[in-house]
Every structure is written in structure tokens, then in C-alpha cells.
PAZAFI-543513 format. One record per residue: residue in one letter; y, x, z of N, C-alpha, C in turn. Coordinates in steps of 0.02 Angstrom, whole numbers, plus 50000, padded with zeros to 5 digits. Each point is the difference from the previous one (the first is absolute). Layout:
<recs>
REC residuo n_yy n_xx n_zz ca_yy ca_xx ca_zz c_yy c_xx c_zz
REC a Y X Z Y X Z Y X Z
...
</recs>
This chain:
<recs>
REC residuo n_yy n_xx n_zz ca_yy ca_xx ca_zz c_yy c_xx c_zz
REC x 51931 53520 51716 49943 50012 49957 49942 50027 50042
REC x 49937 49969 49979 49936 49996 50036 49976 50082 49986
REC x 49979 50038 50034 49966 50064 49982 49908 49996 49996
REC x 49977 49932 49990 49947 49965 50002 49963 50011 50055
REC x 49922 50015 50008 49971 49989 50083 50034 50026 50036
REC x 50028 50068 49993 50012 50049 50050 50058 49959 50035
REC x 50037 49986 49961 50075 49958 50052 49956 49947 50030
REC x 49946 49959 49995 49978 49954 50055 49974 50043 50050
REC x 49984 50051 49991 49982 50056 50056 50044 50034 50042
REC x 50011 49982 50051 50054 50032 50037 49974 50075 50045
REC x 50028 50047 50019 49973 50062 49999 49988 49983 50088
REC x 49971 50033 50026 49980 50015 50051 49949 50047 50044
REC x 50016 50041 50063 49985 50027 50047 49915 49998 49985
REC x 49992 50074 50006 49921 49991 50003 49987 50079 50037
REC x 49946 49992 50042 49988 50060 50055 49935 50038 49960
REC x 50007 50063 50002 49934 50039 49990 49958 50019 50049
REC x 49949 49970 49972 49945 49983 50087 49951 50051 49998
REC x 49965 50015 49945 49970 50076 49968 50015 50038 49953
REC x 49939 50040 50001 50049 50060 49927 49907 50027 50011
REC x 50003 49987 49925 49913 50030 49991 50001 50029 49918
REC x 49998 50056 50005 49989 50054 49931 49941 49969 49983
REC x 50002 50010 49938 49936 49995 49934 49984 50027 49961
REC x 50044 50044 49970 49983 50063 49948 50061 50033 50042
REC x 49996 50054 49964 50044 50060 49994 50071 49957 49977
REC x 50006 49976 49968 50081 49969 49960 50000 49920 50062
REC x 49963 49976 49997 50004 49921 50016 49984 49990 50089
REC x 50044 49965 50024 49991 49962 50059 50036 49953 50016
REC x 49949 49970 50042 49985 49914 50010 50066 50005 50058
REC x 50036 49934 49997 50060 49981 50032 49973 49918 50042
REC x 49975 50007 50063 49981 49939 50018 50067 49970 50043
REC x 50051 49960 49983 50058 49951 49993 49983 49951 50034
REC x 50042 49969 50053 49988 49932 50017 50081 49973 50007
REC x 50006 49960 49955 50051 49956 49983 50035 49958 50074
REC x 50050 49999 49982 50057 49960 50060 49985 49930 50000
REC x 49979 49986 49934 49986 49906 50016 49930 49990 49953
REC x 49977 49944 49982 49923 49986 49985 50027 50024 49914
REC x 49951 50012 49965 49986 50023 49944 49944 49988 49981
REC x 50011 49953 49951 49936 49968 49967 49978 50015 49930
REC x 49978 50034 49958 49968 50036 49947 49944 49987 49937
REC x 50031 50027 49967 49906 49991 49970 49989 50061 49956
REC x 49941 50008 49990 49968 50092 49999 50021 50006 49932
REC x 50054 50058 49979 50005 50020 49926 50092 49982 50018
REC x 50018 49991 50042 50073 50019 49998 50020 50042 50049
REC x 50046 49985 49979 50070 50088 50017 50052 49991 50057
REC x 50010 50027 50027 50088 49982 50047 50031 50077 49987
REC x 50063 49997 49991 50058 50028 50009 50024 50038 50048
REC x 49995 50066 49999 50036 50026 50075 50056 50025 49998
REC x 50053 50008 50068 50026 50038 49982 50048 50030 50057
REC x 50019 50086 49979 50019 50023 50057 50090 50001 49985
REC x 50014 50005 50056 50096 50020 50015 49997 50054 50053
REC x 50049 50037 49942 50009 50042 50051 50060 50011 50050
REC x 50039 50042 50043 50011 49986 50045 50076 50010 49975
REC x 50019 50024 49937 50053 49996 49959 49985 49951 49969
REC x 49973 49944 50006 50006 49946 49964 49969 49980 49926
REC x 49975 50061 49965 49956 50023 49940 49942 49955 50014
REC x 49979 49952 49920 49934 49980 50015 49953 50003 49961
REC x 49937 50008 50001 49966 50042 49954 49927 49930 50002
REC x 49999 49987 49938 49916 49940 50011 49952 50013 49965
REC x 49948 49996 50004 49934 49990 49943 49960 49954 50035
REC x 49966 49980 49951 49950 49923 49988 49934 50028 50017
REC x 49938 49986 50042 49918 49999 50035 49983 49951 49996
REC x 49927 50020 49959 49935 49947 50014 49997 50002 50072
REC x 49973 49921 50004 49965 50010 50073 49941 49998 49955
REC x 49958 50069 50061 49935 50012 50023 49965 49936 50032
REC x 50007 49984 50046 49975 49963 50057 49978 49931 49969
REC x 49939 49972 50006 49993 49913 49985 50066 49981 50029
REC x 49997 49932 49986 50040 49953 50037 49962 49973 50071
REC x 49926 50004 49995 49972 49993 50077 49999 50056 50054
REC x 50043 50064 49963 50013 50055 50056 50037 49984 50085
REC x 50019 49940 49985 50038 49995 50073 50086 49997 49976
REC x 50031 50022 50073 50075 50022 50001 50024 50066 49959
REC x 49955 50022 49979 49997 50067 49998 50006 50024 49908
REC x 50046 50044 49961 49981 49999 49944 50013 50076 49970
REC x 49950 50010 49986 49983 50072 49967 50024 49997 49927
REC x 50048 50063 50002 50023 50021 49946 49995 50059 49982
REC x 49954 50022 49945 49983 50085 49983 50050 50021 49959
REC x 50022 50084 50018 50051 49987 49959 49992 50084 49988
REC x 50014 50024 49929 49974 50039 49982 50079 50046 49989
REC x 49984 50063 50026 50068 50033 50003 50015 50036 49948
REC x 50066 49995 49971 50014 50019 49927 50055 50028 50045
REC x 50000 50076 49973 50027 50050 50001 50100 49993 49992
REC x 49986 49967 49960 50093 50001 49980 50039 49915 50028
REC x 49930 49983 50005 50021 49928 50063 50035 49999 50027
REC x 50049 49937 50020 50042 49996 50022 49979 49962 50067
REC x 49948 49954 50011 49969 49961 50046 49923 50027 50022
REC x 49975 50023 49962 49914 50032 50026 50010 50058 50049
REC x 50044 50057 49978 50003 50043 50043 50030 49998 50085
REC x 50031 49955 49992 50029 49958 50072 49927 49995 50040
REC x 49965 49946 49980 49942 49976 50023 49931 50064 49994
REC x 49998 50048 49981 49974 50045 50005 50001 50048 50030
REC x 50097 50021 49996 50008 50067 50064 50051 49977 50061
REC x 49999 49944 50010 50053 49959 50047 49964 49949 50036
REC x 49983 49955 49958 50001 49924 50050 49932 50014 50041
REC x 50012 49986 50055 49953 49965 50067 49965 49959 50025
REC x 49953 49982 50042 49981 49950 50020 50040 49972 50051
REC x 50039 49942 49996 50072 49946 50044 50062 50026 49960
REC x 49993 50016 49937 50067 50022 49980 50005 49919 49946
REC x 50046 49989 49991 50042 49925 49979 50009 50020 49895
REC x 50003 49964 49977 50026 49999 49922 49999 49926 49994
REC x 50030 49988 49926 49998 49923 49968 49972 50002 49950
REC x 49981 49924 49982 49936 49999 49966 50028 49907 49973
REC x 49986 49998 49959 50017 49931 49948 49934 49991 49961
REC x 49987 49927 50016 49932 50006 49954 49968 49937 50029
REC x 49947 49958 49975 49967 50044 49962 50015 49969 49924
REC x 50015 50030 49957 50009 50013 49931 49946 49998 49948
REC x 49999 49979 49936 49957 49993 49956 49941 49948 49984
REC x 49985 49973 49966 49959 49944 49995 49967 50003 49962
REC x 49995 50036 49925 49982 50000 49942 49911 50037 50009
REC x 49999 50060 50048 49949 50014 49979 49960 50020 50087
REC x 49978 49931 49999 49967 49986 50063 49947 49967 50004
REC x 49940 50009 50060 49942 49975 50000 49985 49960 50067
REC x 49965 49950 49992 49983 49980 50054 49939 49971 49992
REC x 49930 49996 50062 49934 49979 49963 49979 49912 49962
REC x 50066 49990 50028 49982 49907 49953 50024 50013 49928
REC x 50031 50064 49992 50013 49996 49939 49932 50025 49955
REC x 49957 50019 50032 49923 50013 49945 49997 50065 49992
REC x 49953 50008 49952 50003 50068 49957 49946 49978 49953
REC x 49970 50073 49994 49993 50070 50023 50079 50042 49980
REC x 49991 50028 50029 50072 50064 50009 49977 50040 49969
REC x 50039 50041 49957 50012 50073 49991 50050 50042 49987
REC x 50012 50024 50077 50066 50055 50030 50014 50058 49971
REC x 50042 50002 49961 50012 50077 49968 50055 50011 50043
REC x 50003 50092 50008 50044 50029 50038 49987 50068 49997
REC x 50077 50045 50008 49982 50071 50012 50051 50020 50059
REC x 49988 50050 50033 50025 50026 50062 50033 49935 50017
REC x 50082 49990 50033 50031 49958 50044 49982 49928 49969
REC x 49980 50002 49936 50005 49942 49977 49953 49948 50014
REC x 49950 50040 50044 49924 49954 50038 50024 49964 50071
REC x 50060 50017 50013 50003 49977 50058 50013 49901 50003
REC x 50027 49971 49942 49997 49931 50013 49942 49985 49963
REC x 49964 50015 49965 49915 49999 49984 49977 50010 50065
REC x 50031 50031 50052 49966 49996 50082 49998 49957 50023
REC x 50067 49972 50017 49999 49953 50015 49947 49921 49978
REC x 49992 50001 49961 49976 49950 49963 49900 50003 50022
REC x 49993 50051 49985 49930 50034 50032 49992 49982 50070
REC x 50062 50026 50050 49973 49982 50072 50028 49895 50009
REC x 50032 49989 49936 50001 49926 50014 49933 49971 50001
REC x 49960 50032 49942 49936 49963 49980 49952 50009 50081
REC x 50008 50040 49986 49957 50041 50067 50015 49964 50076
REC x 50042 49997 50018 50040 49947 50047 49971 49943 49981
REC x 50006 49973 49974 49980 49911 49967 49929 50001 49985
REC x 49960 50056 50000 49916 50013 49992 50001 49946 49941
REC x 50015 50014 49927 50014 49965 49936 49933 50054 49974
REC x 49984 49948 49957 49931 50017 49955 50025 50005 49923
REC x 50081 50020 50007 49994 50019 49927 50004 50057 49967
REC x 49993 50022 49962 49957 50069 49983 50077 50017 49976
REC x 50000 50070 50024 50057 50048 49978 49980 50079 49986
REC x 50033 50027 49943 49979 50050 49980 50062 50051 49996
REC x 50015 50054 50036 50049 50044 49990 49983 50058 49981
REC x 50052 50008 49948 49997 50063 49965 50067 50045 50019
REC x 49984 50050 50047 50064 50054 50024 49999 50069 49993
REC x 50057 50019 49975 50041 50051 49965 50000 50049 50063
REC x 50001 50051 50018 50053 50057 50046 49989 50079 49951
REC x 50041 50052 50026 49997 50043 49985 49928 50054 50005
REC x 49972 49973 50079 49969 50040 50022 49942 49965 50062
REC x 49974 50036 50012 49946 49938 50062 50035 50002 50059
REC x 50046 50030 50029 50035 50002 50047 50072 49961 49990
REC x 50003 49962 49945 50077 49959 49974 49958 49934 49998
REC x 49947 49997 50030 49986 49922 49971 50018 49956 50093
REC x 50014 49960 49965 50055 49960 50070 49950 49951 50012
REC x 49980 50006 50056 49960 49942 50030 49914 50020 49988
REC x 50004 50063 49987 49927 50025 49976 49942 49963 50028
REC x 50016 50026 50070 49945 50001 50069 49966 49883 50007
REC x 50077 49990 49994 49986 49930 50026 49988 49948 49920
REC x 49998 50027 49928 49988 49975 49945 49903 50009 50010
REC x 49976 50061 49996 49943 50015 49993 49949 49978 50077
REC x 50045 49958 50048 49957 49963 50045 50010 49929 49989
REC x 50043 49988 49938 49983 49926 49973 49971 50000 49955
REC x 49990 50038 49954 49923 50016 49956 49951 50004 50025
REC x 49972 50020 50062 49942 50016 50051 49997 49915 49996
REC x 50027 49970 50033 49989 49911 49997 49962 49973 49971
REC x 50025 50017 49937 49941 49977 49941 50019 49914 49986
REC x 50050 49982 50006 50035 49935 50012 50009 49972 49934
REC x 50027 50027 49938 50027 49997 49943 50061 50040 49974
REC x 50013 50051 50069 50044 50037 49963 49971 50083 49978
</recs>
């Protein structure tokens, strides 16, 4: 019995190449995969750790990153306290340290610029991060279609991607 995309997804080796904080709770996981990984902005991959007793622990990430990011794929990942996988990657993992990663996953709610618009991205805290993606797709592809996001955080210091959202408004492009 089929476990649908994910069983066509076979798991694999992926290196952490950076590590870049963003708020206080959230930081960016820049990943470069063992073999090519081909994407499209608004889906997810699967991670997951083992431990050295054999215990394995997974949760599911937007990618951040366009799909024209390169080798390279950024995953923000916002640390929840009673986590079983965020806190790893928050008070543990490294830059050259190894995990697995299955993906990429999801189809239903994805953008790409032949698909048109105008857009309008709703999101609050972690939940902007594949609305990111989709933003630096347009932006990548220099697309003239007008997108409008509306984002949630707690606080002005919880908003994820602050610095680099409000220098694509400076543009004046259509978003």
C-alpha cells in the first residue's frame, strides 16, 4: 500500500551549509541536498532525525527558498518548546552536520508566475514562510504580477523576513 507522494520520495542525506537567526524563536536552515532537488514554491519536505538508540523523531518544513535559489534550500524553522525536532536544530545542529530530508511534498497550494494572478498571501508567524517562498519566486522570475501580503506576528521583532520583505516593497514592482 502506497503512502501517496511521500513513498515516491525516497529520504535522503542533506548537509547544513548555514544557520542564520531571524527572530528570537525562528532560524533559517540553509540545506544542500545529496542529489538534485527540483521544487516548486509553496511546498514542504519531511525531515527527519535518528537517534543513536535508534529513536526517530520527524516534522514536515516549508521551503523558504525560490526554486531559483541554487543547490541550496532554506528552511525556517521556528522552535517550539516541547518539540521534538525544532529544538535539535536550535540548540544542537551545526554547520557540516548531516540529517534526512524526503521531499519535496505537496502540490495543492503552490505558485508559480505562469500561473497569473494578482496574489493575495495571508499568513501569521511560521506560516509566511511558504508565502516566502513564492514572493522570492516572483522576484527571481522579475514577474509583473501584483501580490499583496497580509502578515500576522506577535510583535515587530517576530516578523520573519522583516528586513528583506520591506526591500521588496521599496521596488515598487507590484508587490
Amino acid at each position: 500500500m502506497s503512502d501517496g507522494p511521500a513513498a515516491q520520495s525516497p529520504w535522503q542525506t542533506v548537509t547544513i551549509r548555514r544557520i542564520e537567526k531571524r527572530t528570537p524563536r525562528v532560524t533559517s536552515f540553509f540545506i544542500e541536498p545529496s542529489r538534485p532537488f527540483a521544487y516548486r514554491a509553496g511546498q514542504h519536505v519531511d525531515v527527519r532525525l535518528t537517534a543513536p538508540d535508534g529513536y526517530q523523531a520527524g516534522r514536515s518544513y516549508s521551503i523558504a527558498s525560490a526554486p531559483e535559489a541554487g543547490e541550496t534550500i532554506e528552511l525556517a524553522i521556528e522552535r517550539l518548546d516541547d518539540g521534538e525536532v525544532s529544538p535539535f536544530f536550535h540548540d544542537i545542529a551545526a554547520v557540516g552536520d548531516e540529517v534526512e530530508l524526503r521531499g519535496p511534498l505537496g502540490g495543492h497550494f503552490v505558485w508559480s508566475d505562469g500561473d497569473g494572478g494578482p496574489l493575495l498571501l495571508v499568513g501569521g508567524g511560521s506560516g509566511v514562510v511558504p508565502l516566502m517562498a513564492m514572493i522570492r519566486h516572483r522576484a527571481a522570475r522579475r514577474s509583473a504580477v501584483p501580490v499583496a501580503l497580509v502578515f500576522s506576528a506577535r510583535g515587530w521583532d517576530e516578523l520573519i523576513f522583516r528586513d528583506e520583505l520591506f526591500g521588496l516593497d521599496d521596488r515598487r514592482d507590484g508587490f
